[in-house]
N, C-alpha and C positions, 0 to 999 in steps of 0.2 A: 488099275481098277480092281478092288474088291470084287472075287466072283460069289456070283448067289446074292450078292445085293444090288438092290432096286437104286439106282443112283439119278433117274428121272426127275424126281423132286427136287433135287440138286439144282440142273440147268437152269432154269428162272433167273435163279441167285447168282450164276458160274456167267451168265449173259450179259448181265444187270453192271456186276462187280468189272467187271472185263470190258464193255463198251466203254465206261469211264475209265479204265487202266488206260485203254487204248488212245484214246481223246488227250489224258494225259501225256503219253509218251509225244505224241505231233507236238505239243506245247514243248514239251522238252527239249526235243529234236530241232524244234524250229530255233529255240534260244542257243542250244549250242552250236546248231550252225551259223548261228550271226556273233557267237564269240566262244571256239575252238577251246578255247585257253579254260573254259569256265571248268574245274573239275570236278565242283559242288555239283554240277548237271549232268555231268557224265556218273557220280556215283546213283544219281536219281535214275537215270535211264537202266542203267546193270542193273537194281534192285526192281523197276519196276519190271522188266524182259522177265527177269528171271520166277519175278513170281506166277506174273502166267503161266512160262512153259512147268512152273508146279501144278498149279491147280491145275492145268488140262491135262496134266499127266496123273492127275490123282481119279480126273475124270474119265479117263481111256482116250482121251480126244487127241490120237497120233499124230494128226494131221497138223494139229494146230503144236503140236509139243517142236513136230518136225522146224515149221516153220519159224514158232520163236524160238529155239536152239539155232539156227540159220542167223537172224540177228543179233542174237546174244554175241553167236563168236564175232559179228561185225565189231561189233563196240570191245568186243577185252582184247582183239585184235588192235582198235583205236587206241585203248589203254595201253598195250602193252608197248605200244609206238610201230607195228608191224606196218599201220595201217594211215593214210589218211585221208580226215572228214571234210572231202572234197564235195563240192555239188551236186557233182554225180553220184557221188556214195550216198549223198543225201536221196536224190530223187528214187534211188533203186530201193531205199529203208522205207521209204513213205509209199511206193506202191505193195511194198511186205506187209506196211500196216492197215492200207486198205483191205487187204488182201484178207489179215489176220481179222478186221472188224464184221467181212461180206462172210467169213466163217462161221464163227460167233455170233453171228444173229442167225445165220444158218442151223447149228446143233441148238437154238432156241426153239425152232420148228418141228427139225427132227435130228432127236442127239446121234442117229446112228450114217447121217449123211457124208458123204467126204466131196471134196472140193481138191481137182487136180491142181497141186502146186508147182509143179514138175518145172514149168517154165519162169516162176518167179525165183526158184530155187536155184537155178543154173544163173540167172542173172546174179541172183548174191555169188556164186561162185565166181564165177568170171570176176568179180569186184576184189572178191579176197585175194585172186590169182595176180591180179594188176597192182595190187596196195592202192586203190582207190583214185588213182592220179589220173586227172581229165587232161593235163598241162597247162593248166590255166594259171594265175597266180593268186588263187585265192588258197595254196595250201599253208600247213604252218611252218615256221623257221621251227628247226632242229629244236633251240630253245623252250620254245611255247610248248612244242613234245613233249620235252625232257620234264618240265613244268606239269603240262598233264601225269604223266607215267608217273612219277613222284609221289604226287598229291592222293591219284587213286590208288595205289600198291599200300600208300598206308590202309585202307580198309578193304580188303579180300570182301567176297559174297560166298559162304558156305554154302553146298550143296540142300538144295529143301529135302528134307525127309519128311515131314509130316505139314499137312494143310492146315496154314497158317493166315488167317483174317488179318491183314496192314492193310491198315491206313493210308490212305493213297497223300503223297508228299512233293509239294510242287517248289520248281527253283523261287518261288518267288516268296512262299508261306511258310510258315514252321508250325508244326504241330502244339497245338498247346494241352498242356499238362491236364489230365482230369478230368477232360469235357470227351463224355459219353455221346455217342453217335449212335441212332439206329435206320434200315433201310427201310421203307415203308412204302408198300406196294402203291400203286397212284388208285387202284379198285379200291381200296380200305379208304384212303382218303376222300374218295369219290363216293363212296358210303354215308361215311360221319359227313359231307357235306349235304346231302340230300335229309337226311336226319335233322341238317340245321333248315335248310329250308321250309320243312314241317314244322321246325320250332318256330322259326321265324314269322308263318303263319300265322300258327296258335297265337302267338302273342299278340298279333296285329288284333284276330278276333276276338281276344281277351280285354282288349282296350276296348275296342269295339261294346264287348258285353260290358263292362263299365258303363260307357256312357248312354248307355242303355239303363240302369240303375239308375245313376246320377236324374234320367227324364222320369224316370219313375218316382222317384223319394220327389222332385218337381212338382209331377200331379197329383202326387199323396197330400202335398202339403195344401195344395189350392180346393181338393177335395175339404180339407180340414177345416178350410177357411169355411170354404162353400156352407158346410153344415151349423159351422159357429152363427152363422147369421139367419141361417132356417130359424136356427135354435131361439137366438133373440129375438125373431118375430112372433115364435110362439109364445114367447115370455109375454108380450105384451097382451096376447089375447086371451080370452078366458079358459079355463080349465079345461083340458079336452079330456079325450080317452085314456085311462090311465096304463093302458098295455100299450099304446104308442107312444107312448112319454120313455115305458122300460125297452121298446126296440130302440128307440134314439138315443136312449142310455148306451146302450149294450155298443151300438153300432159306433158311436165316439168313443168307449172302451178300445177296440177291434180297431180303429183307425191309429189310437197313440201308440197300440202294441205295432200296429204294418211299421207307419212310422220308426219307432225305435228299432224295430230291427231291421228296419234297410237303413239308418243310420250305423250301425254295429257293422252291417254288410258291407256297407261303403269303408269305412275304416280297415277293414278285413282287405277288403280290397287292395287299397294304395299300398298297404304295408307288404300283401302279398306279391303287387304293382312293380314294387323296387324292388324286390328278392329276384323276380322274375327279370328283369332287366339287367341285375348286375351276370347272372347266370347267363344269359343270352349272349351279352355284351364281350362275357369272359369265353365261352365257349367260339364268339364270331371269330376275337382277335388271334385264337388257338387255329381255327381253322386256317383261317387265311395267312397266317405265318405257315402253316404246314404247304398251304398250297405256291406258297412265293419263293421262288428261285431265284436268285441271283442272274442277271443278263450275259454274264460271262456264260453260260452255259449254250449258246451262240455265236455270241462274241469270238470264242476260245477257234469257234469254225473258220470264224473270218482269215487268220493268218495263213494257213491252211490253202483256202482258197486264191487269196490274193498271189500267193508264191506260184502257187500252179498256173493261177492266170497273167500275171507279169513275165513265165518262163514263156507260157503261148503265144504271149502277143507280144515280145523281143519288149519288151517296157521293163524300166529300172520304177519298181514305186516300194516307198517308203510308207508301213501302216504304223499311225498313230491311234491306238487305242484308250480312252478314257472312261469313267463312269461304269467299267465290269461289272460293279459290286451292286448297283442299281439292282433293288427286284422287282420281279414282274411274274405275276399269276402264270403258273406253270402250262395251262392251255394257251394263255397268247404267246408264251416263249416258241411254244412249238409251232402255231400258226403264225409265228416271225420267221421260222426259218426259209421259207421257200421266197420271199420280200424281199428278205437281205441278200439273200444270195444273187436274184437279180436286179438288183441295185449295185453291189459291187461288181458283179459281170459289165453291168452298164455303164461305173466309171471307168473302169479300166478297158475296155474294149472302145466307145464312143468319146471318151472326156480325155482321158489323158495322152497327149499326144505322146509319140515314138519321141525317141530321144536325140536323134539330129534336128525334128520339127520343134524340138523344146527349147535347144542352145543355140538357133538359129531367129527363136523368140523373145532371147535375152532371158530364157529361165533357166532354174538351176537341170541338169540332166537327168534325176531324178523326181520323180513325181511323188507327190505328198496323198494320198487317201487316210483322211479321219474319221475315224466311226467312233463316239459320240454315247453317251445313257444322260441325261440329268432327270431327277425330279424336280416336280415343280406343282404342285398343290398335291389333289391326289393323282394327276397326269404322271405319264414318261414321257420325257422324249428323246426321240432314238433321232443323232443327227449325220446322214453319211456326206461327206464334203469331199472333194477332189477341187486345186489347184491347174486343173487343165482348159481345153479350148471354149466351154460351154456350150449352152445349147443354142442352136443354129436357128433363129425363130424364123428368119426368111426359109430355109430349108423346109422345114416343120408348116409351114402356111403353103409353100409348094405342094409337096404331100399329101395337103389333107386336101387344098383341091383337085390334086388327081385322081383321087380316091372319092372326092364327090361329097367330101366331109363339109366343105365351104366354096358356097360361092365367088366367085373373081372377086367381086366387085364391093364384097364385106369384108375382103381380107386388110383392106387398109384400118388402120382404130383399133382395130381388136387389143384385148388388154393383154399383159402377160399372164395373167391366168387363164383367161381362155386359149389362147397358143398355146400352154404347155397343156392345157384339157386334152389335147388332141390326141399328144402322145399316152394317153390313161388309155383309149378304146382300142377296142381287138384286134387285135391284125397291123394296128398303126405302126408302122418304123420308116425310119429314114436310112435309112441300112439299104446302101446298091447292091450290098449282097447277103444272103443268107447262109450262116451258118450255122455249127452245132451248136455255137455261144449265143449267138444276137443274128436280130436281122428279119425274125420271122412274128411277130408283132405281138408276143403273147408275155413278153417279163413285163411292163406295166401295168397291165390289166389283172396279173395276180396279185402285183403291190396293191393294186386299188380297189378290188375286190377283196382283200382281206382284211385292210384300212375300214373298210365299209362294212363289211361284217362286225369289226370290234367297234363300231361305233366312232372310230377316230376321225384325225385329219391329216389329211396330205400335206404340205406344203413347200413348194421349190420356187427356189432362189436361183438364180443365173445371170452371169455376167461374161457377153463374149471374150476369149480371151484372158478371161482368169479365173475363173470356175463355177461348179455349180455345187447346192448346197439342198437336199432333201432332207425336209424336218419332218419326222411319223410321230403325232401328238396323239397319243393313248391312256387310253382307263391304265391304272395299275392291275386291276382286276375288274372281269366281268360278273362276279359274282353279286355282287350289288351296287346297282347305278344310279347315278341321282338322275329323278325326272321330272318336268311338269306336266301337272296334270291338267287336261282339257277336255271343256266337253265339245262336242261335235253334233249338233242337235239333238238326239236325245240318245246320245251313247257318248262315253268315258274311255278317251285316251291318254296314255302317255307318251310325251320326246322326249327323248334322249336330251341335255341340256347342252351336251358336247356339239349335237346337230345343230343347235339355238344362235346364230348372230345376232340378232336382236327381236323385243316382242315391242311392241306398237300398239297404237288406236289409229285407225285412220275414219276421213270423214266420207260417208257414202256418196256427198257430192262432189271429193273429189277423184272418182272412180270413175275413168274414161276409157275410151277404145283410141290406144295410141300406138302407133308401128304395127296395125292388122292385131292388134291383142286387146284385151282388158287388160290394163297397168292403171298404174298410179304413179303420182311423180314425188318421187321422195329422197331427199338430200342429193337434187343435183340429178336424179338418173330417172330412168323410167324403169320401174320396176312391176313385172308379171306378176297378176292376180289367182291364185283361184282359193273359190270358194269351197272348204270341203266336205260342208254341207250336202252340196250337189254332186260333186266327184265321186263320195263314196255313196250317192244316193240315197239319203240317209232322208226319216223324216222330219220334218222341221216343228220345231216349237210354237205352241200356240201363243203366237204373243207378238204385241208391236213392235215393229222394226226402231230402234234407236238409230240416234244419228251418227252414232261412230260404229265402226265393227272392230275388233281382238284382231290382231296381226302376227302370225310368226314369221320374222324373216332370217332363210335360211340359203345357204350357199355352197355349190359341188359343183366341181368340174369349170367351173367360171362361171356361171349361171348362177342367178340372186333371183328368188322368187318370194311373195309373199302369199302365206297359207290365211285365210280367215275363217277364223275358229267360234265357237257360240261364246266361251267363255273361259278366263281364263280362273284355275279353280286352286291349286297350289304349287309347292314343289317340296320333293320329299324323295330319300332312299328308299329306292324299292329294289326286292330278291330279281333277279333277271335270269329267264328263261327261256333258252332255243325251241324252235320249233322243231319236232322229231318224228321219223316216220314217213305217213304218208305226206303229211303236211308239208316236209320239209322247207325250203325257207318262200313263203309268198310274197310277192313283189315288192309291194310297198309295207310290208311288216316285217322287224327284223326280231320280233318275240312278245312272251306276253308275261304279266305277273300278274299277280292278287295282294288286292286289298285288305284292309282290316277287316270288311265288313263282310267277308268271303268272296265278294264280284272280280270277276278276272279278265283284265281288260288288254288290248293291244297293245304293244309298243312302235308307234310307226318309225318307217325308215325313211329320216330326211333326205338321204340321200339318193334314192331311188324316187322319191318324189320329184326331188327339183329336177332332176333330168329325165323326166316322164314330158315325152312330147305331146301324148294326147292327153294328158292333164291343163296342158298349157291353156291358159284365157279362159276357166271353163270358170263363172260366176254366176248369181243369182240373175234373172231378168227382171226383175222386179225393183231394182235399186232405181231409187228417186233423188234426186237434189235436195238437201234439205241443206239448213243452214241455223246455225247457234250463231244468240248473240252475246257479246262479249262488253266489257267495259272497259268506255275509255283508258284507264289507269293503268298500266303496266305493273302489275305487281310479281314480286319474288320471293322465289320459296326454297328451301334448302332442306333438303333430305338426306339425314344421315342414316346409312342403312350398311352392313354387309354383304348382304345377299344379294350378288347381283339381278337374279331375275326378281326379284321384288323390290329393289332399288327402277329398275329400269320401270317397272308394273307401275308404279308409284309415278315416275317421272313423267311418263306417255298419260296418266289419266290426268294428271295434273295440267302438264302442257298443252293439251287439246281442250282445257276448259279456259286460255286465255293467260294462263299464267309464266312468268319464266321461273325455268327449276335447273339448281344445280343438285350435284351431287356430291356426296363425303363419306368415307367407307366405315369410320369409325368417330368414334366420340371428341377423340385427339383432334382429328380431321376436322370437322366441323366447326371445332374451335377456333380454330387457327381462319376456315374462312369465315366464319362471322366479322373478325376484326381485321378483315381484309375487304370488303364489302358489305354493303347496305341490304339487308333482308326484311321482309316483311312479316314471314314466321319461318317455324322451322317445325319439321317433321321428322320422328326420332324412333331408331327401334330402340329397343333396353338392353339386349346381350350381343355386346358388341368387346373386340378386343382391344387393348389400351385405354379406353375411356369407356362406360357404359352409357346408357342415358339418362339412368339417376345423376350419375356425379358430371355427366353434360348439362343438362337441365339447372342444378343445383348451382355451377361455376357459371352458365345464362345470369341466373336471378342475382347470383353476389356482385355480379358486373356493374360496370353504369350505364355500357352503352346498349345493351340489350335485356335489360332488368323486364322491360314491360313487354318485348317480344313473345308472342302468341307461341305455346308448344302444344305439337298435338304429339301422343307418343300411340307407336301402330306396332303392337307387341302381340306374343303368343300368349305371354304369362296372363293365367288367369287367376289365380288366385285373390280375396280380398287383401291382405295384407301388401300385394306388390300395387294395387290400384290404390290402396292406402296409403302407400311412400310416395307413389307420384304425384299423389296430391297436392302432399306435403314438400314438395321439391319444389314444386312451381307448376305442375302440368296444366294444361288448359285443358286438353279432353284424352278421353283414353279409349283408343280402338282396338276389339283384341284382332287379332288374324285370322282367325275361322271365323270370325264375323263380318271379315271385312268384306265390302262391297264400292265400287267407286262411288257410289253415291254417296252413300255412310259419309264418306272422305270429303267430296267434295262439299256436302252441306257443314261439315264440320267447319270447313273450310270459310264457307260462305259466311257463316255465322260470328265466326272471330275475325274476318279483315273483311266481309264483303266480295264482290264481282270486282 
């Protein structure tokens, strides 16, 4: 180290650089202890040792120079054939490297700290003294030696003299040529994202102040009328005051000018409208590439782990890793870490059996663990599977009634998602005993607590005797979430859409007290009511009770409840944001955002909902029997729509007025079921993928068999010119979407085919 200079500022970078060197080398190490021979990985391990023990030696950090000079000489001992890369040579290098990581985050703290090596240092020694040999037969033939010492003697590692920036180089990637890398603090990023979120504001309110405009230049024009007709009634009567003649001048002067320049304004607007959104839109996809990381940065743990834990529990398991390169927003990689780690603790401790219990079961001797990344819209899902005994549902149903979780006498029926619910709650294990791994009932409850914080979903698969399978289906990012919007007598929330199984109408009279609850019965079951009008105490709208009410049904832990909402209002990307401080996270709310129009509304937690037991049954008292009547006819209706929650919105208001509805996701879609069954009309958005609704509509009317079939199209586009094409296509009515109402729909309805 340079005396007289300040080398503190350094650390940060020397931390940073160095946790990922280190993370590296386990990757390394792990590959070349599963094939010896490889000497492409033994040159990556000497080059990556060695630049550590530079840079900490540039940095004064003895301790750590000591320690990587200790495994450096392990490995050009391996090279030189003195030595070999036995398991146990293995196991002693990877507590060097934990060793070297618990360091290194330590001089992040405080650069001038030391950490006694003394005894991991005398174990590399003894290693060196022994030439690595445990007796086992996993060392290599003289050959494979000869083969390594060969291959790396062609490239020597000169001594570092000066601190030198490499690029870190893994057996599996090669550096490509030209592409500039830089490290960037996660605060800086964490900056420019909050900076977008204020933009992302603005812009809503900026829309906002448009259509605010747009109602003005509205009432300007109807002012304009209003006066043109004062004007003609004075025309007819006789001559009045001739100074009120020149104010009615002046003030029709003063109207063309407002007019005209809130038409200039408006124009100003949209143009400035689109600048502002490509900006936004360019600025989102910067950010959010900045903040997404690759799942290998987890992943990369997982070998790691597994090896250590298959050496503890005498198991032979094989990991099959896929989908690394998935990314995923760099706060949920890290709030993954502590999941996965007890997930894999719990296949290989509880699921994969010992290896006489395996070949005794007619399996192979070693056990299979896959861990899993795919996307899939804008979801991930992370899949961990094991090949072992599964889970024990009679065991699991013991348990929870010893524990007082279930009655004797409900334990019969119960579904597989409710059994495995069990194992989600605190404390819960089936483990006769407890130890430092498992057994003490707290790894699920942090998978499912952290599942529920990011809004996700759980879901396990298991089959006795041949494995089980956890699937964690998550946002790519929590930075902006799609929700719908609802109101709740007279306050504006948002769900999460991820929370959402389905949205419904149901009818007040058929809202019963069944199994000691308020439920309803719907598709087959009986499903719990509450109303969250009254739940959250809210006051209610002055208005008559209609005969259906808005349903969300949602579902956690095994339990399906339905919520009934005032109204359902729309769905839309909204900024998402924790609650922080004192606030930090309340029950049923997992955050909040703002609107275009400044108002800043909750986001509720469906999941802390449905498993709220003193929420359970809690409804209006006021609900009456009431009953619609319907027409004989059965008629049918086909909705082609993408969206599912307005696909579904559409299907439940339709359906409870008497009618059957199918559904079609795209224009192509609907096609095909037109001329596969008999419809009565057909219901269309317009921006849909492979087919839209113009050229749906338009292939309708060229047909023969549905030329004269009734279309209503239920779109956002408002402009004159797109209500002009649908005319022109064949459309029968045109609803836009911020106008919609189920009434709007259903008299539409009425009107082109009747009840």
């Amino acid at each position: 180290m340079l005396d007289g200079f300040d080398i503190s500022i350094f650390v940060p970078k020397f931390a940073d650089e160095n946790k990922d060197r280190i993370q590296s080398l386990n990757q390394s190490i792990l590959a070349f202890e599963k094939n010896p021979s490889n000497a492409e990985v033994l040159k990556v391990i000497l080059r990556e040792v060695h630049t550590l023990k530079g840079t900490a030696k540039m940095m004064g950090f003895a301790d750590i120079v000591t320690l990587s000079h200790k495994i450096e000489d392990i490995f050009v001992k391996v090279r030189d054939g003195g030595l070999q890369p036995t398991k146990r040579l293995c196991d002693v290098v990877f507590k060097a490297l934990d060793k070297l990581a618990d360091m290194v985050e330590v001089k992040r703290k405080d650069a001038k700290s030391l950490i006694d090596i003394e005894s991991i240092c005398s174990q590399i020694e003894v290693s060196l003294r022994d030439g690595g040999s445990d007796g086992t037969k996993d060392e290599l033939t003289q050959s494979e030696v000869d083969k390594v010492l060969s291959a790396v003697k062609q490239e020597q590692i000169p001594e570092l003299k000066i601190p030198v920036e490499q690029e870190k180089t893994s057996p599996q990637t090669v550096p490509i040529e030209g592409m500039k890398t830089i490290r960037i603090g996660l605060d800086k990023v964490d900056a420019l994202y909050n900076y977008l979120v204020e933009l992302i504001i603005a812009q809503m309110t900026f829309r906002q102040r448009g259509d605010d405009v747009i109602k003005l230049n509205h009432y300007a024009k109807q002012l304009k009328a209003l006066k043109a007709d004062v004007h003609a009634d004075m025309s007819t009567q006789e001559p009045g005051d001739r100074k009120s003649r020149e104010d009615i001048s002046r003030r029709h002067n003063v109207e063309e000018l407002l007019i005209k320049e809130i038409a200039r304004y408006t124009e100003c607007y949209e143009t400035d409208m689109v600048k502002l959104d490509t900006i936004v839109e360019g600025i989102r996809q910067q950010v959010m590439f900045m903040r997404m990381q690759p799942i290998s940065a987890i992943f990369d743990m997982a070998a790691r782990i597994v090896r250590d834990l298959s050496t503890q529990f005498g198991k032979e398991v094989e990991l099959i890793i896929s989908g690394a390169g998935v990314e995923l927003d760099n706060n949920i990689i890290e709030m993954l870490k502590d999941p996965l780690l007890h997930l894999l603790r719990n296949a290989i401790d509880h699921g994969l059996e010992e290896p006489s219990v395996r070949i005794a079961a007619g399996k192979k001797k070693t056990g299979t663990l896959s861990l899993q990344a795919k996307q899939e819209g804008g979801d991930v899902l992370i899949i961990i599977e094991d090949d072992g005994k599964g889970i024990d549902k009679e065991l699991v149903k013991e348990s929870a009634i010893r524990k007082g979780l279930l009655q004797p006498d409900k334990a019969q029926g119960l579904s597989d998602e409710a059994i495995y619910a069990f194992i989600m709650k605190p404390g819960f294990s089936t483990s006769k005993i407890i130890t430092d791994v498992s057994g003490r009932g707290v790894g699920m409850d942090v998978v499912k607590t952290v599942i529920d914080r990011l809004n996700g979903n759980l879901i396990i698969e298991s089959n006795k005797g041949v494995g089980t399978r956890f699937i964690l289906k998550l946002p790519a990012t929590i930075a902006l979430i799609k929700v719908l919007i609802i109101r709740v007598g007279e306050m504006i929330f948002a769900i999460p859409t991820s929370g959402i199984e389905q949205i419904t109408h149901i009818f007040w009279k058929d809202v019963k007290t069944l199994e000691g609850r308020v439920s309803v019965f719907m598709a087959g079951q009986t499903v719990p009511i509450i109303d969250l009008v009254n739940a959250f105490n809210l006051r209610k709208e002055d208005e008559q009770k209609p005969e259906t009410a808005p349903v969300i049904i949602s579902r956690s832990g095994g339990r399906k409840i339905g919520f009934i909402v005032s109204e359902f209002m729309h769905e839309k990307e909204v900024v998402f944001r924790e609650f922080k401080g004192y606030l930090r996270r309340p029950r049923y709310f997992s955050g909040v955002t703002t609107l275009g129009t400044g108002e800043v509304i909750l986001i509720l937690n469906m999941q802390e909902l449905v498993l709220a037991r003193d929420l359970a049954g809690i409804i209006s008292k006021d609900v009456t029997a009431q009953t619609v009547k319907r027409g004989d006819k059965k008629l049918t209706i086909l909705i082609a729509e993408d969206s599912l929650i307005t696909a579904e919105l559409e299907k439940n208001i339709i359906e409870n007025s008497g009618y059957e509805v199918d559904l079609a996701v795209d224009g192509m879609d609907a096609l095909d079921k037109l001329y596969t069954k008999k419809y009565d009309l057909l219901v269309t958005d317009i921006d849909m993928p492979r087919m839209n609704g113009f050229e749906l509509t338009a292939k309708v009317r060229a047909g023969k068999k549905y030329k004269d079939i009734p279309v209503i199209m239920v779109t956002a586009r408002e402009k004159l010119e797109d209500k002009r094409r649908g005319i022109e296509v064949g459309a029968d009515a045109y609803i836009l979407k911020k106008e919609f109402d189920q009434g709007n729909l259903l008299n539409t309805i009425k009107k082109l085919i009747g009840e």
